[in-house]
C-alpha positions in Angstrom: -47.6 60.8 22.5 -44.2 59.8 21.8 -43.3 55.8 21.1 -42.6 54.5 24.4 -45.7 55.7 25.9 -48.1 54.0 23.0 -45.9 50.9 23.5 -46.9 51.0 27.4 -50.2 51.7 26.2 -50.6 48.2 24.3 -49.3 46.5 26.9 -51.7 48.0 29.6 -54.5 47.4 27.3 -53.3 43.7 27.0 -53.1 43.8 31.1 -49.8 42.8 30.7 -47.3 43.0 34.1 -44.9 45.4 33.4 -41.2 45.7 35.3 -40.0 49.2 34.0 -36.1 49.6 34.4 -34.4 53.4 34.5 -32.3 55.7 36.6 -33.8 58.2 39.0 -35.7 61.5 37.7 -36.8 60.7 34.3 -40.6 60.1 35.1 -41.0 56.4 35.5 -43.6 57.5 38.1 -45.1 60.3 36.1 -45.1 58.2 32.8 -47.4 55.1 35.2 -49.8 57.6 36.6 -50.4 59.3 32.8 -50.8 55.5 31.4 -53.8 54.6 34.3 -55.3 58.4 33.2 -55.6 56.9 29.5 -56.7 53.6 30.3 -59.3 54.6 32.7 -58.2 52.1 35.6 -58.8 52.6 39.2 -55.1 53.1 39.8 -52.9 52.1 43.5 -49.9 53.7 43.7 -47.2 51.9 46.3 -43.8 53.4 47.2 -42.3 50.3 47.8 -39.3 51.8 50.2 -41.9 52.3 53.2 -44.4 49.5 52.4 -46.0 47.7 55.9 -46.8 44.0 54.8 -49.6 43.8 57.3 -51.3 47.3 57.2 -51.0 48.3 53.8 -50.8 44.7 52.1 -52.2 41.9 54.0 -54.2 43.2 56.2 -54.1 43.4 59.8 -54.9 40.5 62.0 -58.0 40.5 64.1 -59.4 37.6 65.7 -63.0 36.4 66.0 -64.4 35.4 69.2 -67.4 34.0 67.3 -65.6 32.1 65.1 -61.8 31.7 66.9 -60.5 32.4 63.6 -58.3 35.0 62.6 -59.5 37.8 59.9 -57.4 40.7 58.4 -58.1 43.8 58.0 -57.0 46.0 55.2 -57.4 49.4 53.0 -60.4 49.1 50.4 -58.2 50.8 48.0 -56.2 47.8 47.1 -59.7 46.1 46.9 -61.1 48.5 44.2 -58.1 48.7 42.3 -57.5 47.5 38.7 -54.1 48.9 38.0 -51.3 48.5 41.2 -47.6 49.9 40.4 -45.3 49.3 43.1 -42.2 52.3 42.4 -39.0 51.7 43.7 -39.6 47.7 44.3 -36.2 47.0 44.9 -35.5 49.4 47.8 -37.6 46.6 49.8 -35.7 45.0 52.7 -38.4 43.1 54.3 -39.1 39.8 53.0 -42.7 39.5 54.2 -43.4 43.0 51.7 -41.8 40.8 48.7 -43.8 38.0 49.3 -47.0 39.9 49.9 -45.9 41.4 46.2 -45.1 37.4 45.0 -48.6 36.8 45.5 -50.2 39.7 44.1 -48.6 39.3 41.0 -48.6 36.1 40.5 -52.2 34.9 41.2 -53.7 38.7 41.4 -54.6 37.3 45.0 -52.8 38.4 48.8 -53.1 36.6 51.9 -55.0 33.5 49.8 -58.2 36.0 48.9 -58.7 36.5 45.1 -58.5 40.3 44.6 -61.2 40.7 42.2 -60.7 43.9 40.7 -57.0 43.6 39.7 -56.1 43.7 36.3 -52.7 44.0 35.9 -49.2 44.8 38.0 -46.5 47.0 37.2 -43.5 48.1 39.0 -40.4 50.5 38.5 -36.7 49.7 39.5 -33.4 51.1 39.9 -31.0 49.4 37.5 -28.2 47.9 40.1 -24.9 49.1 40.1 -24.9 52.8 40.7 -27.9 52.4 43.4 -28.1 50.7 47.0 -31.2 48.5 46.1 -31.6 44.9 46.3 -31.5 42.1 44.8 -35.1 40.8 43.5 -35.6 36.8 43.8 -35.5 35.5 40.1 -39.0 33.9 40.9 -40.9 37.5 41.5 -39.0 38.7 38.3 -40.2 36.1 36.5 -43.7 37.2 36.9 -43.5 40.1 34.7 -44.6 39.6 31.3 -42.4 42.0 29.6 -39.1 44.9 31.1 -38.9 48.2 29.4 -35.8 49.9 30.0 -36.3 53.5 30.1 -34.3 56.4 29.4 -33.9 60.0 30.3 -35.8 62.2 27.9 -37.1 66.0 28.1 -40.5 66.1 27.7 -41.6 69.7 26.6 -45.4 68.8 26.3 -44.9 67.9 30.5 -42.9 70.7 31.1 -45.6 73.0 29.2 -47.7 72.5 31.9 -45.5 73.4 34.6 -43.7 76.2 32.7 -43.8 78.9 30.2 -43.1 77.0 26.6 -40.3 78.9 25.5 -38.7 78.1 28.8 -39.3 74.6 28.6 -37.7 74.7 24.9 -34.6 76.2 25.7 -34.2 73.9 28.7 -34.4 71.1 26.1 -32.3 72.3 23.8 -29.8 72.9 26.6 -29.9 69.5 27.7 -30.0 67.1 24.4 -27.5 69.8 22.8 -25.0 71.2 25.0 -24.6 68.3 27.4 -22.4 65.3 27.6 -23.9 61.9 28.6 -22.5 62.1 31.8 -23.6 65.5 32.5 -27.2 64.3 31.7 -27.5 61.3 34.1 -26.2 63.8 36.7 -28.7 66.6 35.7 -32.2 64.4 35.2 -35.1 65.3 34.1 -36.3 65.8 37.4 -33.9 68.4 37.5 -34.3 69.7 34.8 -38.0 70.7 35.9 -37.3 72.0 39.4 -34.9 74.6 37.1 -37.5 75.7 34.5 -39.7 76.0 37.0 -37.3 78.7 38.8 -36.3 80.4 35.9 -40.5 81.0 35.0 -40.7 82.2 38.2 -38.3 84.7 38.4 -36.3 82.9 41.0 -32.6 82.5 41.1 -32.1 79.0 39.5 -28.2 78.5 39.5 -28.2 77.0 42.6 -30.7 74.6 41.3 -27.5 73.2 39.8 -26.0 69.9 41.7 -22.4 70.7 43.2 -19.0 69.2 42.6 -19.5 68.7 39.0 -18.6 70.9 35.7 -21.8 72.1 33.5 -22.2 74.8 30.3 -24.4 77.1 32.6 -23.1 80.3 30.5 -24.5 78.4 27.5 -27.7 77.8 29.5 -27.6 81.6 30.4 -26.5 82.8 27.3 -30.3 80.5 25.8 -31.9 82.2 28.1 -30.6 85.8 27.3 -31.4 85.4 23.8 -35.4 84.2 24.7 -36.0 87.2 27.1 -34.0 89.5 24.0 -36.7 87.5 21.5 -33.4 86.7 19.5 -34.7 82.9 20.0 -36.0 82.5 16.4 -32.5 80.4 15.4 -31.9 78.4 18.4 -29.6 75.2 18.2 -32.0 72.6 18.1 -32.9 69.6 16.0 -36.5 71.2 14.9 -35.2 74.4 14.4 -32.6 73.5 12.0 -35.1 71.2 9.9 -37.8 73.8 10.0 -35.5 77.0 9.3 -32.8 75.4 7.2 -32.3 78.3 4.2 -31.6 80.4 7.2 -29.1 78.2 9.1 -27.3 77.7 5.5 -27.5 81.2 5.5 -26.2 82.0 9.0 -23.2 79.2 8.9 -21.7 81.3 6.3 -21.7 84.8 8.7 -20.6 82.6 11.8 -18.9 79.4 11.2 -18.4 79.1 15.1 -21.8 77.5 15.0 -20.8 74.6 13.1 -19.6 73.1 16.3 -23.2 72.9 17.7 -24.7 71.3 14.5 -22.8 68.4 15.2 -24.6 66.6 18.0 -27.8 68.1 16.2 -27.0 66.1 13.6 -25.7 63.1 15.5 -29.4 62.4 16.4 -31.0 62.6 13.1 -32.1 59.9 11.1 -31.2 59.6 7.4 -33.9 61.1 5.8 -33.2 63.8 8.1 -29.7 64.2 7.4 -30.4 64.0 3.4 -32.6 67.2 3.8 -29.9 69.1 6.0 -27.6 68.0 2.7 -26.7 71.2 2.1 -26.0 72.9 5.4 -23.9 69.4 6.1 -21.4 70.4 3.3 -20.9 73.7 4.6 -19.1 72.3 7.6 -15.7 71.9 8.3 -14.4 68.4 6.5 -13.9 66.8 10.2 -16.7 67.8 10.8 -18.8 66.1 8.4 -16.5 63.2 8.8 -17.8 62.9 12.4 -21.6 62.9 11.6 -21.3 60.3 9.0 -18.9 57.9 10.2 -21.2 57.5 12.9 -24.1 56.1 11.4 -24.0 52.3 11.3 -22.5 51.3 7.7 -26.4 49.8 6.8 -27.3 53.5 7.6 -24.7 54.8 5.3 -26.6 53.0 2.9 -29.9 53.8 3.1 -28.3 57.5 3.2 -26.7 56.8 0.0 -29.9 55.0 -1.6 -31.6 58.5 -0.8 -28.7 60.1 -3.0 -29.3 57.4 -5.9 -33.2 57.9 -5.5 -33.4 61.9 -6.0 -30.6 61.8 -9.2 -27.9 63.5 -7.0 -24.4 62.8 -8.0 -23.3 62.4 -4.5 -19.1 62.2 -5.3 -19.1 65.6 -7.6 -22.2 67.9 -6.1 -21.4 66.5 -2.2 -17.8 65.8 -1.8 -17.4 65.8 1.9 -20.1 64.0 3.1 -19.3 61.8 -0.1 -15.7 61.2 1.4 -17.1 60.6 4.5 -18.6 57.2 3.8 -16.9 54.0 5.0 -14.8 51.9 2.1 -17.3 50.4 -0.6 -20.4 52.1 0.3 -20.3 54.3 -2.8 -18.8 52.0 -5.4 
């Protein structure tokens, strides 16, 4: 289970109310329903676009004739349930729906009648800008104990079960390696699926691919090529190169075109990470280098150079590019 997942975990376990924050496609949805799984919870899923405040939330009114009052009539479900998550809460235009969703996380209660069951309240949102959602009133905001802004990830251990593994390894590698930033918040995770899911099938995926914009689908085809051919075994990608590094060293000095991939490979690594790849590092061209480690945060530059000074290794004679490569005065 990756970080982000055990840190929703605490929080459910706490029965915290959580207001989750991301783009569209990256399993905001998927990520809820897998948390409710873990926990055990009777779990009420709401899309908040189409919600009715009377049928599905308050209840609908019927009146006594006994009593000349008014009762209201609703699903059990909402009743029973321990863990509500309300998805796409600020697509909402009606008012009355808000409220009804005021109340229920606020006093775990709708329409004045203690829900008994209810535990805790989450809900996903569009961040605004790029989306036609609404506004949320401050006060409902408020409610949440905690936001967790979530971004776009590949998750092979999901796509596993919806794909052969190889394919859902190349897809990944595809997306983390040979896309820009851009180009991923256009092609989401979502995406990403309803491809793999094509290619394992047989099916002619490259119209699975949105219009109107630029991608690397050679490279794409070219990943795919080499996992039907079984030539997979030194694929561009971050575990690859840490777990096959003798033959990546190796292969950089028969085809120095690949340095070019290694670089947003090694743009994601973390320092202790980057001090094993040492030698493969120096093999690349000088700008090269210079762009992988003038990236790191000068405080990482120094817990990259303390990992020198810790294993003996004179950095400036024995390293020279990556040595270079660190900002003024953090190799004295």
């Amino acid at each position: 289970m990756n970080t982000l997942e055990e840190k929703l975990l605490i929080y459910g376990k706490n029965y915290l109310n959580v207001m989750l924050i991301g783009t569209h496609g990256i399993g905001k949805s998927m990520m809820v329903k897998s948390i409710a799984e873990r926990l055990g919870m009777k779990f009420k899923y709401y899309s908040s676009s189409t919600l009715d405040p009377f049928s599905e939330l308050v209840g609908i009114p019927v009146p006594d004739k006994d009593t000349k009052t008014i009762d209201f009539y609703r699903t059990k479900d909402l009743e029973d349930a321990e863990f509500v998550f309300f998805d796409e809460l600020n697509r909402v235009q009606n008012p009355r729906v808000l409220n009804a969703v005021l109340e229920i996380v606020q006093f775990k209660s709708i329409n004045g009648e203690k829900l008994k069951n209810l535990k805790m309240v989450w809900a996903a949102i569009n961040p605004p800008g790029d989306y036609q959602v609404e506004d949320l009133d401050p006060a409902l905001v408020d409610r949440f104990h905690v936001y967790v802004s979530i971004k776009a990830f590949i998750n092979v251990e999901y796509l596993k079960s919806k794909m052969n593994e190889k394919v859902a390894k190349v897809l990944k590698d595809w997306w983390e390696v040979d896309l820009s930033d851009e180009q991923r918040k256009i092609l989401t995770p979502r995406r990403i699926e309803y491809i793999g899911c094509m290619i394992d099938s047989g099916i002619p995926w490259r119209d699975a691919i949105p219009v109107g914009h630029t991608f690397p689908v050679n490279n794409l085809e070219g990943r795919i090529g080499r996992m039907i051919s079984g030539e997979d075994e030194l694929l561009m990608s971050k575990e690859n190169v840490l777990l096959k590094l003798d033959d990546f060293i190796a292969r950089i000095d028969k085809e120095p075109k690949i340095a070019l991939g290694l670089v947003p490979i090694f743009m994601k690594c973390q320092e202790d990470e980057i001090f094993k790849c040492r030698d493969l590092i120096e093999k690349l061209p000088t700008e090269l280098v210079y762009t992988i480690i003038e990236h790191k945060f000068i405080t990482r530059q120094r817990t990259l150079r303390d990992l020198f000074i810790d294993a003996k290794i004179d950095i400036v004679n024995q390293y020279p590019k990556i040595a270079k490569s660190f900002k003024a005065g953090v190799i004295e």
